[in-house]
N, C-alpha and C positions, 0 to 999 in steps of 0.2 A: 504494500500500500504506500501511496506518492499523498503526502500531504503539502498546497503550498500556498503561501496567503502571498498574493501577487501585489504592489504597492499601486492604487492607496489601498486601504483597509475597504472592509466592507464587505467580503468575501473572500473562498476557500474553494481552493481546489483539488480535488481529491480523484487518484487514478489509482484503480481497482486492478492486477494482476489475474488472469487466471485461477489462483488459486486462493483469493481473497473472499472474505466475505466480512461484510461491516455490518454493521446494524446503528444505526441512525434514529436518535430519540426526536427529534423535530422534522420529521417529512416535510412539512409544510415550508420550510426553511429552502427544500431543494427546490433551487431557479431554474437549472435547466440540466441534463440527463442525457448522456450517449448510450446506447448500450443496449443489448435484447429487451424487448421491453419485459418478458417474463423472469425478467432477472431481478429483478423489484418484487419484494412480496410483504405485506403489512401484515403487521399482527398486533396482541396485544401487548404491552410488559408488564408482567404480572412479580410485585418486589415480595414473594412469599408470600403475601399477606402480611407483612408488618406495616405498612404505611394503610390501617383502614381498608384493606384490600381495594384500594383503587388502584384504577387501570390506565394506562397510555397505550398510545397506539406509535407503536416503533416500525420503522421500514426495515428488511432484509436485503441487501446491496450484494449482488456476488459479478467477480468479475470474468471476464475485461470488461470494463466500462470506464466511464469517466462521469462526476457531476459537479456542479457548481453548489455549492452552501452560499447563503446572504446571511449575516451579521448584523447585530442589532448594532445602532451606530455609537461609534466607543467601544466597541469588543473586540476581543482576537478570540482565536482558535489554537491551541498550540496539541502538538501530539505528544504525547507522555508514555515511555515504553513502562511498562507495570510489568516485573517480575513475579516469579512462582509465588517467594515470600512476601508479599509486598505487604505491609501491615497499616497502609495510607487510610484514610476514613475521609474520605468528601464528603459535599454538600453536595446534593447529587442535582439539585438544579443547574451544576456548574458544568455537571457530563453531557456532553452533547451527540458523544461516537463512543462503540469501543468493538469491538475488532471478533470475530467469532470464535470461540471457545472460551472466553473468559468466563468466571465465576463471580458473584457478586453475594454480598450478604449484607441484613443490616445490623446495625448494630444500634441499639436503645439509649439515648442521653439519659443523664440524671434530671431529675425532675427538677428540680432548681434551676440547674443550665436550661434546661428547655424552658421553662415559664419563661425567663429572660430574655433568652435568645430566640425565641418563638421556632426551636429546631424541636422535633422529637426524635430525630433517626439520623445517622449517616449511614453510608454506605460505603463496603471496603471490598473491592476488586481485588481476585487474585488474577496473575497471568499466567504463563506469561504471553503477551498481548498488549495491544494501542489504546490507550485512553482520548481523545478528543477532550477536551478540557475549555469552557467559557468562562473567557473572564474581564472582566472592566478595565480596559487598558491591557498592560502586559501582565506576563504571569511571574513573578520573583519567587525563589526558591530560597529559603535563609535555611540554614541548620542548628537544630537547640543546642542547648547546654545542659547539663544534670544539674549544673547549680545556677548558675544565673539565669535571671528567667526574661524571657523574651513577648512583650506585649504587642497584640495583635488587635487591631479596631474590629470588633464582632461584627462588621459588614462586608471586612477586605479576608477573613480566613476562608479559604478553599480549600487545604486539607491538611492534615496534622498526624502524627503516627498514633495506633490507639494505644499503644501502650506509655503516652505519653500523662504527666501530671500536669493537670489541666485545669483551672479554676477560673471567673470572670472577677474582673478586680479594676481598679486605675490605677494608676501609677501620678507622681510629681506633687507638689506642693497644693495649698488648701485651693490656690484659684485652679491650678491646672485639673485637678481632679473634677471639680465645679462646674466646668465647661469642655470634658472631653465625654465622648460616646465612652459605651462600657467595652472595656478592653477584654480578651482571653490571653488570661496569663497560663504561659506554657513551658515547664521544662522536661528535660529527657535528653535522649538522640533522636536522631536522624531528621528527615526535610519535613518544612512547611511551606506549604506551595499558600499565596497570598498574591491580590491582585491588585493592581498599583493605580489604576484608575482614580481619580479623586474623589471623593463623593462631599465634598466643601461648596456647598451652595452658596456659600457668600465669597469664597474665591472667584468663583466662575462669574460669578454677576460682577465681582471687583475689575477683573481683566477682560469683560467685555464692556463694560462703561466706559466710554469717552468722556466723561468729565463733564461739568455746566456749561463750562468757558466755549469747547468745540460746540457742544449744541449751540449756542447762543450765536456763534461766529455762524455756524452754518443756515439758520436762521435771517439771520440782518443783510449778509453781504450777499450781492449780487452773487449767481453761481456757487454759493456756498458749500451747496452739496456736493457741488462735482470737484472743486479744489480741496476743500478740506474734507481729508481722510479720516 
């Protein structure tokens, strides 16, 4: 399997081998499609029944073929190889592919964690096999520490090891605590995969604001709009 996010953003390109088979949790996402058309088959995904036994409707991709994925705007796609062991725990909203023979299981939060974080389950892929991976901006891979602990904004964590010590906490003095989202404090080994996109709504509004003065200028002066940027 060829995975390739061609510049700009905004889609993925994905070439299927002969001997490939994907499975595709957003159908709806595929724009356009080479390939036998009988080589596409929908089904459900059924997560054991730990998620309320609700259901999704996943595509079957077997190749050679080729398709195009569209991207919510601000997302990437990256492909994550997931070995036999692999003891990761997503957010399984962030899975978007994974590769035919892998294993999937959930696993249950603590009920405290979940109230807060509004998760009740991750999900922990064995491979070995491709992960497709969504996430807000790029995807950053940091590696824990057994002592020092490593805080994570509860909207940017995408996946963590389960055998990791894991509590929701803030970190920094009385104002920083007072004014940050609720952090996942995490120690242990090995990767946390975490997504770098900003989610600062008063950033975004800061650097898209032109200021009074430009308004006013673009306003008054003859051709304002077209000279001042």
């Amino acid at each position: 399997m060829k995975l390739t996010t061609p510049p700009p953003a905004g889609h993925v390109k994905v070439e299927l081998d002969a001997a490939d088979v994907l499975h595709v949790l957003h159908p709806k996402a595929i724009t356009a499609y080479q390939g036998a058309p009988r080589s596409r088959e929908d089904r459900f995904l059924d997560i054991r029944g730990a998620l309320r036994k609700k259901r999704w409707i996943r595509s079957r991709l077997q190749g050679p073929s080729r398709f195009l994925m569209g991207l919510p705007a601000g997302y990437s796609l990256e492909a994550i190889e997931i070995p036999e062991n692999s003891n990761l725990l997503f957010d399984f909203r962030h899975v978007a592919l994974f590769s035919d023979g892998m294993v999937y299981h959930a696993r249950i939060l603590k009920w405290k964690t979940a109230w807060i974080t509004r998760e009740l389950v991750r999900i922990k892929f064995s491979g070995p096999g491709t992960l497709g991976v969504l996430s807000a901006g790029d995807l950053a891979t940091i590696q824990l520490h057994p002592e020092q602990p490593l805080f994570v904004d509860k909207n940017a964590l995408v996946a963590y090891p389960e055998d990791a010590e894991i509590r929701l906490s803030v970190y920094g003095n009385t104002l920083a605590s007072q004014h940050m989202n609720v952090q996942w404090e995490l120690k242990g080994r090995g990767p946390v995969l975490v997504q770098t996109g900003s989610r600062d709504t008063e950033l975004e509004d800061k650097l898209s604001d032109d200021g009074w003065f430009k308004r006013i200028l673009r306003e008054v002066l003859p051709f304002g709009s077209v000279y001042i940027k």
